[in-house]
BALOBA-1460 file (C-alpha; in Angstrom, 3 decimals):
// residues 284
<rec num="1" residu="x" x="32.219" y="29.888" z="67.092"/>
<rec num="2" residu="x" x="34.631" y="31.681" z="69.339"/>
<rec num="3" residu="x" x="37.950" y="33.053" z="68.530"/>
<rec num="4" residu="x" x="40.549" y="34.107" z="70.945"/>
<rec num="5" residu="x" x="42.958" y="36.113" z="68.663"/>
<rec num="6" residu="x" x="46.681" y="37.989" z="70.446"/>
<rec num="7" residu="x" x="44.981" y="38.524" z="73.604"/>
<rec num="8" residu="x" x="47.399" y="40.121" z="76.322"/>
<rec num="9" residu="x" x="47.227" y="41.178" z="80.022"/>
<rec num="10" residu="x" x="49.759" y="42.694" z="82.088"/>
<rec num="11" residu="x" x="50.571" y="42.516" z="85.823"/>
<rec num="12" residu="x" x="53.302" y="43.181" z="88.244"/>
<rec num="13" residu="x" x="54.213" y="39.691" z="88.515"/>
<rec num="14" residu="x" x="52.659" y="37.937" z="85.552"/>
<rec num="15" residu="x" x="52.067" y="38.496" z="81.852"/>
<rec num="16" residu="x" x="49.705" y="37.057" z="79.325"/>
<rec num="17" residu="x" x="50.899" y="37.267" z="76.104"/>
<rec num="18" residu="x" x="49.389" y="37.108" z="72.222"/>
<rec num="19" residu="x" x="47.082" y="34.485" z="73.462"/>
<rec num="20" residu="x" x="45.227" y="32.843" z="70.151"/>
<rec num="21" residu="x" x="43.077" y="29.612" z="69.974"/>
<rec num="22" residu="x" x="39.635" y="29.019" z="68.587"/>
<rec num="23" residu="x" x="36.871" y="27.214" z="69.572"/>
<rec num="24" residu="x" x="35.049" y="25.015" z="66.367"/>
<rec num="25" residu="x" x="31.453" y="23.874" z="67.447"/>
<rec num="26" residu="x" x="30.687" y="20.469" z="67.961"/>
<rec num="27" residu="x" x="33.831" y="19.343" z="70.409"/>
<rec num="28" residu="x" x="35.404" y="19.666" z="73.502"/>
<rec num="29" residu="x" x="38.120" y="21.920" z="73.999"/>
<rec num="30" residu="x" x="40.372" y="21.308" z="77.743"/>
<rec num="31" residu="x" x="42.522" y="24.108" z="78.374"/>
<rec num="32" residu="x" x="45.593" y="22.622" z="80.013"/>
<rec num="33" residu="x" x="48.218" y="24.140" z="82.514"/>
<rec num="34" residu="x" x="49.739" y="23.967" z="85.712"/>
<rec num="35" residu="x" x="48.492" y="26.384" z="88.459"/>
<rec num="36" residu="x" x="49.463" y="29.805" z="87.461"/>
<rec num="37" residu="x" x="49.721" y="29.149" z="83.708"/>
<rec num="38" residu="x" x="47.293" y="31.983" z="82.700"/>
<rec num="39" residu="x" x="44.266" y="29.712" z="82.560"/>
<rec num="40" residu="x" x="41.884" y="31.982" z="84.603"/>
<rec num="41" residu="x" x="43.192" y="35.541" z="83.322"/>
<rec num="42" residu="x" x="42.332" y="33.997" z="79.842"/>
<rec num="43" residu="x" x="38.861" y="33.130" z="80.566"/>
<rec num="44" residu="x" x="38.650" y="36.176" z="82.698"/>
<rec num="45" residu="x" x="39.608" y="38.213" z="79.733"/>
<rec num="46" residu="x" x="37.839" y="36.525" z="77.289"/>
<rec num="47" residu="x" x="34.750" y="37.757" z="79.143"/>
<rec num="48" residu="x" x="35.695" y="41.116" z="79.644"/>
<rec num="49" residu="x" x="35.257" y="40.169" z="83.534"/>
<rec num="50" residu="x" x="39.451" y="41.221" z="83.493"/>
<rec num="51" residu="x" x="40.367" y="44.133" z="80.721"/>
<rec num="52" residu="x" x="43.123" y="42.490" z="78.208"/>
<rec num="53" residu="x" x="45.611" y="45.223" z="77.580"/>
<rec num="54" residu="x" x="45.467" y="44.141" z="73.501"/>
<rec num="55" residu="x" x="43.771" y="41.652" z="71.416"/>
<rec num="56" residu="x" x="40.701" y="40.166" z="70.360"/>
<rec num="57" residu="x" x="38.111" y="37.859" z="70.990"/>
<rec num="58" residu="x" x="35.191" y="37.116" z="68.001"/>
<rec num="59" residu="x" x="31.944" y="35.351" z="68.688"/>
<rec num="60" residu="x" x="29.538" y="34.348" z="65.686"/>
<rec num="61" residu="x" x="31.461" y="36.993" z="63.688"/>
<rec num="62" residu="x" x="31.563" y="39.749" z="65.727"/>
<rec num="63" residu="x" x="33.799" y="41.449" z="68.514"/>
<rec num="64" residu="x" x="32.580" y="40.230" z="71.812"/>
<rec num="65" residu="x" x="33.804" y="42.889" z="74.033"/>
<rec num="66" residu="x" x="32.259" y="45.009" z="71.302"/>
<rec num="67" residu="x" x="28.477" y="43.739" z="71.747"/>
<rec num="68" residu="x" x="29.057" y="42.123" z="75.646"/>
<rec num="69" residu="x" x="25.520" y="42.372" z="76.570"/>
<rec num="70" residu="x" x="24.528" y="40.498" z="73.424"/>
<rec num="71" residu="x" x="26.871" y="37.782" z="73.519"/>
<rec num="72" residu="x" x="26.758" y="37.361" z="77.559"/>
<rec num="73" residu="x" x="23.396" y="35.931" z="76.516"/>
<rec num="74" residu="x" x="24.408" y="33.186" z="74.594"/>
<rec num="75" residu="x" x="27.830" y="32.132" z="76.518"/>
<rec num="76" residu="x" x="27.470" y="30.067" z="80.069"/>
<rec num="77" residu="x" x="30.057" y="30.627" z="82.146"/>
<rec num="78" residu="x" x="31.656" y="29.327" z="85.229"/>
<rec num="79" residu="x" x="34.807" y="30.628" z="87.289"/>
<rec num="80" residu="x" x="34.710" y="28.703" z="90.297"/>
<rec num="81" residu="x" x="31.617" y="27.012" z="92.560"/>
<rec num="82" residu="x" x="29.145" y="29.797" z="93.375"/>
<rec num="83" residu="x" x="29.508" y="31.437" z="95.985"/>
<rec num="84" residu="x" x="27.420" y="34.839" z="96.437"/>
<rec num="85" residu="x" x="24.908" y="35.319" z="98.855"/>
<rec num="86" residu="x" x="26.115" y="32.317" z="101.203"/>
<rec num="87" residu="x" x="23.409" y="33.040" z="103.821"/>
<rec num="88" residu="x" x="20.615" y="33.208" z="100.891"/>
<rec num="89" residu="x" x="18.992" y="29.229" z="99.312"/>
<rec num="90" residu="x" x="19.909" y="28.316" z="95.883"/>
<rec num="91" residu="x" x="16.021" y="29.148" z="94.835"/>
<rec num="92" residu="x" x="16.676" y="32.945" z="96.017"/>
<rec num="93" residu="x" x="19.987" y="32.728" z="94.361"/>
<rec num="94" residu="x" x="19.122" y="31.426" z="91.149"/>
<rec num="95" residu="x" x="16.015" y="33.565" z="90.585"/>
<rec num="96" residu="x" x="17.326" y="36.517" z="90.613"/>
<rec num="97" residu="x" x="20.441" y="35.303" z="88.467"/>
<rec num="98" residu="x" x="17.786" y="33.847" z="85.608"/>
<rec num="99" residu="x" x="16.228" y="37.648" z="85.521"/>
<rec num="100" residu="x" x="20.056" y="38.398" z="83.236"/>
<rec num="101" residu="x" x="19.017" y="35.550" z="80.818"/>
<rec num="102" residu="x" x="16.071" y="36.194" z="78.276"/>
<rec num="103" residu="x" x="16.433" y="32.297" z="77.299"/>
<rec num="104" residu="x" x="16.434" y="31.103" z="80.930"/>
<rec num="105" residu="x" x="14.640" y="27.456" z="81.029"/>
<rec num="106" residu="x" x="13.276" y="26.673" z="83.854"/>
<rec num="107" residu="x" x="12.330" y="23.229" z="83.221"/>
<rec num="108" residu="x" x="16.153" y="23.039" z="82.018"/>
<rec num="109" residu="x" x="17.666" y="24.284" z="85.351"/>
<rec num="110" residu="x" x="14.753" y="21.478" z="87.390"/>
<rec num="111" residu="x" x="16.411" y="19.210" z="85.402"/>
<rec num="112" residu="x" x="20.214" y="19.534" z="86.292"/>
<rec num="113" residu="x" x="19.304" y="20.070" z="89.884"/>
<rec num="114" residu="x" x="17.162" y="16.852" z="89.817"/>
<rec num="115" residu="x" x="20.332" y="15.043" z="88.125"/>
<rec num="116" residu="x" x="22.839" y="16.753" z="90.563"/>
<rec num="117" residu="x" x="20.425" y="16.006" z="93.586"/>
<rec num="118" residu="x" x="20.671" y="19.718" z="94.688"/>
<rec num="119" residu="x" x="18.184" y="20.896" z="96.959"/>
<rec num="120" residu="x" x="17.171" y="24.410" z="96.046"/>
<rec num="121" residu="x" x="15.651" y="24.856" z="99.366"/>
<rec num="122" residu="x" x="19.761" y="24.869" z="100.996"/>
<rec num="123" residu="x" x="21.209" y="28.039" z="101.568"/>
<rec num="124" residu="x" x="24.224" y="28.389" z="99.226"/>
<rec num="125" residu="x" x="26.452" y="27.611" z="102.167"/>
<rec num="126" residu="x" x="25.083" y="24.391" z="103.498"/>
<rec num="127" residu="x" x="26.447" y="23.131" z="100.391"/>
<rec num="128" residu="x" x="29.476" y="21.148" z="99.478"/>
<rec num="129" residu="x" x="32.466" y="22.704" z="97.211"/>
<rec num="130" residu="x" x="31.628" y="19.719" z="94.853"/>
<rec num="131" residu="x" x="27.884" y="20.666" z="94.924"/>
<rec num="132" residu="x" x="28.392" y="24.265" z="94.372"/>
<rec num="133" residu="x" x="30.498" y="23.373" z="91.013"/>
<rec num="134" residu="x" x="27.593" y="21.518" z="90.139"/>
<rec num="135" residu="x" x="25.289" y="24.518" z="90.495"/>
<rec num="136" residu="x" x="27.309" y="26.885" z="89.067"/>
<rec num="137" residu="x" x="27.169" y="24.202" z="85.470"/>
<rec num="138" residu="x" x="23.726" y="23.758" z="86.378"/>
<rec num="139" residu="x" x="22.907" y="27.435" z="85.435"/>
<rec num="140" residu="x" x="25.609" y="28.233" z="83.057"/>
<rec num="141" residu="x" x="23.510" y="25.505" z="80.599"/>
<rec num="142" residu="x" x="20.250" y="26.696" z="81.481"/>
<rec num="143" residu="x" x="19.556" y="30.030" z="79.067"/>
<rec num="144" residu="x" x="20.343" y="28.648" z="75.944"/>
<rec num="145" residu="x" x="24.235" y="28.903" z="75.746"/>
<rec num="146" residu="x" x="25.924" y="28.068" z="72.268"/>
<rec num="147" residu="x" x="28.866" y="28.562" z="73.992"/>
<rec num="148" residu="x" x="30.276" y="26.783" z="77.727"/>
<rec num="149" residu="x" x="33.349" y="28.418" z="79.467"/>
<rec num="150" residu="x" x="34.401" y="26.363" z="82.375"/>
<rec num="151" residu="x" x="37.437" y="27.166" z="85.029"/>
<rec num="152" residu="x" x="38.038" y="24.378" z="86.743"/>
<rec num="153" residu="x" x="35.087" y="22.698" z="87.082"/>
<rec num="154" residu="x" x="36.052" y="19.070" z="88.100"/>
<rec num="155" residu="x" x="38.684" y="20.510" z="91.032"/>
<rec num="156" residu="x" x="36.459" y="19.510" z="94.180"/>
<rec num="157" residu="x" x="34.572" y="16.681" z="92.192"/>
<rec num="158" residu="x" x="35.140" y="13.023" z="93.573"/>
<rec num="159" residu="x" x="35.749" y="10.537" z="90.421"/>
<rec num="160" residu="x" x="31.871" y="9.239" z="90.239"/>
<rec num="161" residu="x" x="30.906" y="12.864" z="89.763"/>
<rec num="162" residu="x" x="33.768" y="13.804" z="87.731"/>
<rec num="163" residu="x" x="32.779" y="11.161" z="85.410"/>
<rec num="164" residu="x" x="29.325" y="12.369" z="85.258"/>
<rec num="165" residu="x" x="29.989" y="15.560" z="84.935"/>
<rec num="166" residu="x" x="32.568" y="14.833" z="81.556"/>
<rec num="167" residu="x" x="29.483" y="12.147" z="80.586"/>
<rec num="168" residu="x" x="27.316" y="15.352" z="80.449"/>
<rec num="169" residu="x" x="29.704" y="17.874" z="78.432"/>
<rec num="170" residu="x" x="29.659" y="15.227" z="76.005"/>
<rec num="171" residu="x" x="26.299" y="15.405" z="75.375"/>
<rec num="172" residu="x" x="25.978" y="19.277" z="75.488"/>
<rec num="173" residu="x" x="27.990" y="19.077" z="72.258"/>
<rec num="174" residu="x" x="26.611" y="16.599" z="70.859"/>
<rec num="175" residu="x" x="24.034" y="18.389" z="68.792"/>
<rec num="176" residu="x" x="27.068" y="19.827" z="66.692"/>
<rec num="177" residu="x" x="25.727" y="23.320" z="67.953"/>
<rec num="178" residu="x" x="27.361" y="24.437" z="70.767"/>
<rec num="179" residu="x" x="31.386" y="23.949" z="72.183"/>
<rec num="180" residu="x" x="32.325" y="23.745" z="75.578"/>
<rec num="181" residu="x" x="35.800" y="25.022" z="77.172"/>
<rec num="182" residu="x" x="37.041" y="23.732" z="80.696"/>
<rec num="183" residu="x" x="40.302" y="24.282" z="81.957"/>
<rec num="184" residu="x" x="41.834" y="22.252" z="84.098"/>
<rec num="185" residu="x" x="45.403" y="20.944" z="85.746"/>
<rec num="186" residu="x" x="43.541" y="17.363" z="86.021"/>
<rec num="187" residu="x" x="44.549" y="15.893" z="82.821"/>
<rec num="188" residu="x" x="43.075" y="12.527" z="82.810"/>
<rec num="189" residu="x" x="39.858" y="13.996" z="82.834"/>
<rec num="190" residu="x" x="40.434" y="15.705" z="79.327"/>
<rec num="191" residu="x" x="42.373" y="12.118" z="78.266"/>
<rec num="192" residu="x" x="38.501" y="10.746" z="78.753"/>
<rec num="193" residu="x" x="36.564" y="13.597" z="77.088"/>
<rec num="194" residu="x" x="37.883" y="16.179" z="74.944"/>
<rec num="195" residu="x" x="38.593" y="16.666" z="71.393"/>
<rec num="196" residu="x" x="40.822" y="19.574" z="71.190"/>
<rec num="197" residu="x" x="43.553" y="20.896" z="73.622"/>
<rec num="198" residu="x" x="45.030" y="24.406" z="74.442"/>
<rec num="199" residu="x" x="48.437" y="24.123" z="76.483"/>
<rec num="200" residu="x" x="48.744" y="27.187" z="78.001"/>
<rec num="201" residu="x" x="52.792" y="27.668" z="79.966"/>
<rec num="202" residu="x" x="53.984" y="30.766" z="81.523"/>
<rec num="203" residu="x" x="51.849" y="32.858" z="79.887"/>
<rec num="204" residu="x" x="51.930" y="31.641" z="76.512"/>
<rec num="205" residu="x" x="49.774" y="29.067" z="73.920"/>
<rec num="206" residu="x" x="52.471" y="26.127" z="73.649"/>
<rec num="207" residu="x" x="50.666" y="23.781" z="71.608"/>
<rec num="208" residu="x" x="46.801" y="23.688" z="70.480"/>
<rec num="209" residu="x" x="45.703" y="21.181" z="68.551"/>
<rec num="210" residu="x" x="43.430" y="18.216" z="68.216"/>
<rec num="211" residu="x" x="44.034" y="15.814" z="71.473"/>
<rec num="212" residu="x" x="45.259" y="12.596" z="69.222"/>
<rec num="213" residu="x" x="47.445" y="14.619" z="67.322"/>
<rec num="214" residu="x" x="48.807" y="16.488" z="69.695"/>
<rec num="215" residu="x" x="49.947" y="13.174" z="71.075"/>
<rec num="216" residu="x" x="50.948" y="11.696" z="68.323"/>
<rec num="217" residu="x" x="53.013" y="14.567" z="67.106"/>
<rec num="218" residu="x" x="55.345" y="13.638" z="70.852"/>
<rec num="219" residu="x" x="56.781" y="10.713" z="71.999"/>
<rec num="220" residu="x" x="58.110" y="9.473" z="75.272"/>
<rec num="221" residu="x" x="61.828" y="8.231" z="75.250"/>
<rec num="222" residu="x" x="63.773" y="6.280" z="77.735"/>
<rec num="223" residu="x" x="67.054" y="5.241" z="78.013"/>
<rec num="224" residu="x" x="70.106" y="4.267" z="80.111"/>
<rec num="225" residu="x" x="72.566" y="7.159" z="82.090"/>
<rec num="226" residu="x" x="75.053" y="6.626" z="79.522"/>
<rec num="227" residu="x" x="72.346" y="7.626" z="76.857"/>
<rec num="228" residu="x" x="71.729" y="10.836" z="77.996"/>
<rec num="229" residu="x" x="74.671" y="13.112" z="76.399"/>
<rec num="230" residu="x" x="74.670" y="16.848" z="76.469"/>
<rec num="231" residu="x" x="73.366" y="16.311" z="73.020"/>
<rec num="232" residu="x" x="70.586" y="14.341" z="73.372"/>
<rec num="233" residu="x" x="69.787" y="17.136" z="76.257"/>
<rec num="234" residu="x" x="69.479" y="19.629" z="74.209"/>
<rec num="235" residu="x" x="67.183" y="17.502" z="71.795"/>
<rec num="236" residu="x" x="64.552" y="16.657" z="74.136"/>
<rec num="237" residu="x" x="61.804" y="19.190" z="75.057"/>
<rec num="238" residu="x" x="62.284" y="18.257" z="79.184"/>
<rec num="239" residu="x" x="63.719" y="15.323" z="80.773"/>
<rec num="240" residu="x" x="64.060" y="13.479" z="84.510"/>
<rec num="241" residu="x" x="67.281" y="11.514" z="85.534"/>
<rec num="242" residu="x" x="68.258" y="9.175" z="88.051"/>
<rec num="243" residu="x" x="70.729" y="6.505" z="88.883"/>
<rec num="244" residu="x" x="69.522" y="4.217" z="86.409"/>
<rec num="245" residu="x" x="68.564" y="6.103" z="83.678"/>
<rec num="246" residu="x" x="66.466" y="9.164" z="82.292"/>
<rec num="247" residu="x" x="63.068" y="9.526" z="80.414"/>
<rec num="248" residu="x" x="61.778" y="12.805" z="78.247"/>
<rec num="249" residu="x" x="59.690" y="14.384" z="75.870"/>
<rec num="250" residu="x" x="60.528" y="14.562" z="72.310"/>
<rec num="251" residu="x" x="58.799" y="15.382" z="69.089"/>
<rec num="252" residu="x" x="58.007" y="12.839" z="66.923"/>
<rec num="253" residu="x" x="59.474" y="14.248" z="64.154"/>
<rec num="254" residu="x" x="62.842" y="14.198" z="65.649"/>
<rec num="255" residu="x" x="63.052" y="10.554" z="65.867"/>
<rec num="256" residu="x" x="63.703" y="10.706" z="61.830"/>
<rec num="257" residu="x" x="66.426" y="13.477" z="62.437"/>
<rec num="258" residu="x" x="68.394" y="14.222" z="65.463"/>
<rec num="259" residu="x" x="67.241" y="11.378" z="67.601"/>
<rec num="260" residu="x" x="68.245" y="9.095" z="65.325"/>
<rec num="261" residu="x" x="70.938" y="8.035" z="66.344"/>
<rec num="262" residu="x" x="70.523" y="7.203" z="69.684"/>
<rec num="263" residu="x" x="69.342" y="3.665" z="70.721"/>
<rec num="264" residu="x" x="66.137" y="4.963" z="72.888"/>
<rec num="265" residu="x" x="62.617" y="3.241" z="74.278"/>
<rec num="266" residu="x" x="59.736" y="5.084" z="72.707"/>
<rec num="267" residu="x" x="56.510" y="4.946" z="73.696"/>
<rec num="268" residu="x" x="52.867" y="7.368" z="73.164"/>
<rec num="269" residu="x" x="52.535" y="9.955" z="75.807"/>
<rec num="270" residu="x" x="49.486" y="11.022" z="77.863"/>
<rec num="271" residu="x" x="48.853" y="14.529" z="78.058"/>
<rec num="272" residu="x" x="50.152" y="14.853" z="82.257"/>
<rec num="273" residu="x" x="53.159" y="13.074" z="81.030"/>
<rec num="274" residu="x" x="53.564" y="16.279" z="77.971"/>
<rec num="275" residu="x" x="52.454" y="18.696" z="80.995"/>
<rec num="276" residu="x" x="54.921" y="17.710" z="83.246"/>
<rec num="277" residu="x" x="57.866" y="17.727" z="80.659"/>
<rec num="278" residu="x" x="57.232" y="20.896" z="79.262"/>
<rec num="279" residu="x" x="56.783" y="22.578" z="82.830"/>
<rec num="280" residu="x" x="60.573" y="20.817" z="82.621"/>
<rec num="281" residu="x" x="61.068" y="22.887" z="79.644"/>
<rec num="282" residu="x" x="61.067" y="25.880" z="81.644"/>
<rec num="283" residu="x" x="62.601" y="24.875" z="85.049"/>
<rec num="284" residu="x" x="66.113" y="23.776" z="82.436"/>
């Protein structure tokens, strides 16, 4: 459906670089990265909201920076809770956003408030951060969207709504129609619901895959102080040490060929634990 393809932005301090992923209908896709990874410039880019410097991205076949105003209509989007017009209630706020959307459904949007329990009649800052994320999805899936872009949207969320929130991706894609794209540094919630993942590091696409075999192409190893050689350093993607002993990342592969002759513990990772060593990765 969507297709992010060598996108690039500079800045002083920071640079996005050849940045490609797509989005298949149907599934979830988390976008994974520590704070700072490049998560928001790509969205940012990807919407033309930010200018890449090079690249591409391709909705339903055709350049979306290209035809904006077309395909603005049929993407939702979400970069943070809402926050324009504090002073002004969510019904003033919300009806002159649905004038931008030819599809706008206003039975749709009743719908998500009455789920969310938002009052339209609060002014946008009598509500919570957790509420306004919940607004903010609330009207990016209320004009039709085929495609959901999603920054953060759990950060502010307490688990029950977290949970109800990832219940209710799952069931925007569930038609087969439409994909959905949240990034997030919370990784547990994408262990729960997605289907794909996009590591984003420094910068950079590390790994994109599907979720299970992303994590089954890694393993977690473990082993005693005497285990951990300069060799078996430079074999593992990152790696923590201590008194007793050391754990790391390593590709599964590996344990056939260079790992294999070390006596290690091996065990299935989770994707904070391939997070936190690849962030590892760099620090080395």
């Amino acid at each position: 459906m969507l297709a992010v393809d060598r996108l690039s932005k500079t800045y002083p301090a920071f640079t996005l670089q050849d940045v490609s992923f797509e989005l298949p209908a149907g599934f979830i896709t988390g976008f994974i990265g520590v704070n700072g990874a490049g998560k928001t410039t790509t969205l940012k880019s990807i919407m033309n909201i930010v200018r890449p410097d090079a690249g591409t991205v391709t909705f339903q076949g055709q350049d979306l920076h290209a035809h904006e105003a077309e395909a603005k209509q049929r993407i939702g989007y979400m970069l943070g809770p809402i926050d324009v017009y504090p002073k002004q209630t969510v019904r003033k706020v919300v009806d002159v956003y649905r004038r931008f959307y030819h599809q706008w459904n206003n039975d749709t949007f009743a719908g998500y408030l009455n789920r969310f329990r938002i009052d339209d009649r609060k002014k946008i800052s009598e509500l919570s951060t957790g509420m306004r994320v919940k607004l903010g999805i609330a009207m990016a899936l209320s004009h039709g969207a085929e495609v959901i872009l999603l920054d953060e949207p759990t950060s502010g969320l307490d688990p029950v709504a977290r949970d109800e929130l990832l219940t209710l991706l799952g069931e925007v894609v569930d038609d087969g129609q439409r994909s959905v794209l949240f990034s997030t540094h919370i990784t547990s919630d994408l262990d729960k619901s997605a289907d794909y993942v996009v590591f984003i590091r420094d910068g950079r696409i590390v790994a994109s895959d599907t979720k299970d075999d992303l994590l089954a192409g890694h393993v977690l190893v473990q082993g005693g102080s005497a285990d951990l050689t300069d060799d078996l350093r430079r074999q593992l993607i990152g790696h923590k040490a201590n008194a007793f002993g050391f754990s790391g990342l390593a590709r599964r592969e590996d344990l056939d060929g260079p790992l294999a002759d070390h006596q290690l513990q091996v065990a299935r990772p989770d994707l904070e634990s391939l997070m936190l060593f690849y962030d590892l990765e760099v620090a080395k």
